[in-house]
N, C-alpha and C positions, 0 to 999 in steps of 0.2 A: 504493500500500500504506500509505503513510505514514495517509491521510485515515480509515482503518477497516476498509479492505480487510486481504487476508492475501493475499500471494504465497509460493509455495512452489518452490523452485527444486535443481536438480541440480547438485552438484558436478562434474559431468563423469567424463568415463575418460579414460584412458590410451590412446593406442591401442597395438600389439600389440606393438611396439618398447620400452612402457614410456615412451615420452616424450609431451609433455603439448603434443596440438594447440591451435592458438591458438583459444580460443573465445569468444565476447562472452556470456555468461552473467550474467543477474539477478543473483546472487549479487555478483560483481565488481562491479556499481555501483549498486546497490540496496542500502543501509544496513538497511532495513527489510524485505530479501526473509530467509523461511527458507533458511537454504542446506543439503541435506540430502547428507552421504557415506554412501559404503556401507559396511556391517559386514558380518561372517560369524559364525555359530559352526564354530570347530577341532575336531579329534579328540576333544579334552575339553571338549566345548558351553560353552566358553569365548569369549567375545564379542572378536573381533577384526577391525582393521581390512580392508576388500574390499582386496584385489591391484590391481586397475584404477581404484580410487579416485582422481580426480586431488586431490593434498594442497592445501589453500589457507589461508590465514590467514583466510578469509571460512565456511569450513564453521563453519556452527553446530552443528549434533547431526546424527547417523548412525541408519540404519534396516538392514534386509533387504538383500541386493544382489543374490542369486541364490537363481536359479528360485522368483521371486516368483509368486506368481498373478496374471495380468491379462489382458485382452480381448484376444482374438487379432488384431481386424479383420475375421473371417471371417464375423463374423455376433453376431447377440446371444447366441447360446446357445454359442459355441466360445472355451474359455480356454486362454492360454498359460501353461502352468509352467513356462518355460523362458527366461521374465523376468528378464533378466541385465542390469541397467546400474544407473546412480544415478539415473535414472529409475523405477525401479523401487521406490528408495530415499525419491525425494521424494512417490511416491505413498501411498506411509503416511504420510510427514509432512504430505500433503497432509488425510488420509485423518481423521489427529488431530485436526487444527489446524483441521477443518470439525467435527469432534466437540467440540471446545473453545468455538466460535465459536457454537454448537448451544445450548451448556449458557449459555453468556452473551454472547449479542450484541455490547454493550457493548467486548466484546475487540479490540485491533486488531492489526495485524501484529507490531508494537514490541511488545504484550503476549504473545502468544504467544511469539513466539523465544523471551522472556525465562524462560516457565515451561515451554518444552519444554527449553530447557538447565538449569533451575532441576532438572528433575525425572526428566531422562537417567540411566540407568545406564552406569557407567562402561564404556567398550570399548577393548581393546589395551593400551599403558600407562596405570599412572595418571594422572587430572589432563585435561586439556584438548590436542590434537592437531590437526594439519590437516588428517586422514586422517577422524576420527570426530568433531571439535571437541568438546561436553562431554560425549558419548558419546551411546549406543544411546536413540532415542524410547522413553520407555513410556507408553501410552496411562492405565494406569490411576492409575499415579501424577500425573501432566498432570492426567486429570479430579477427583483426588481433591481434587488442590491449590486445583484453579476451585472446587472445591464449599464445600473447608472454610478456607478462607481470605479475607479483609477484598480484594479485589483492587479497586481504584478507579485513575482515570484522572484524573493532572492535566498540567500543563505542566512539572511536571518532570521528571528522568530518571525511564526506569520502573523502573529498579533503586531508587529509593529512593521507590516509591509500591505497589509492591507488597509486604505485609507478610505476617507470618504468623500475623497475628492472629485466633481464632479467631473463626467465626460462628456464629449460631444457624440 
């Protein structure tokens, strides 16, 4: 991922006890993997942390978590709604982060994370968490950002090569 690529990886779940099976997960030792949690909207389409989210200090930004739409298996034409995990999750931020990658090549893993948490809406408490990390993906803000912003790649951190300076 480091080289250009973009990995996008799931936070994991819970399982049904609530306690958090041991799992070797991208995210955990992949500096440059998207780490994606789950979100939900509440009774008041209030953007809050999935229940089965497993928490990490490595979650980067949060997506969807239930009853996503996705490929049943069954065939090309058969979809499941009923797409329940942080899988579920990392495939929108999969889904982005190829839309990103789309819009400027150029992009690499370390670029992304940085402008899908740059450009997160906030979910659950405010501020950054290890259920939703800097909160809920938004596609349009993400691409708005690649469009109208100076975004260049050097050797040093991408927090201070990324600007917000405007382009023509």
């Amino acid at each position: 991922a480091k080289d250009g690529g973009v990995v996008v990886a799931p936070a994991g779940n819970l399982n049904g006890d609530g306690d958090m099976p041991p799992r070797h997960l991208p995210g955990m030792f992949d500096p440059y993997a998207v780490t994606v949690g789950g979100m939900k909207l509440n009774a008041n389409d209030q953007r809050v942390p999935w229940d089965s989210t497993r928490p990490a200090a490595y979650v980067d930004v949060s997506a969807f978590a239930e009853e996503t739409v996705g490929v049943s298996g069954t065939g090309s034409d058969q979809y499941d709604t009923e797409f329940t995990t942080t899988a579920a999750s990392a495939s929108i931020g999969a889904g982005v982060s190829g839309l990103l990658k789309a819009e400027m090549p150029t992009l690499t893993g370390e670029d992304i994370e940085e402008i899908l948490k740059r450009t997160a809406r906030d979910a659950g408490s405010p501020g950054r968490d290890d259920y939703t990390g800097a909160g809920a993906i938004d596609a349009d803000a993400a691409l708005s950002f690649v469009r109208n912003n100076d975004v260049q790649r050097s050797r040093q951190s991408v927090k201070s090569v990324i600007s917000k300076k405007k382009i023509r």
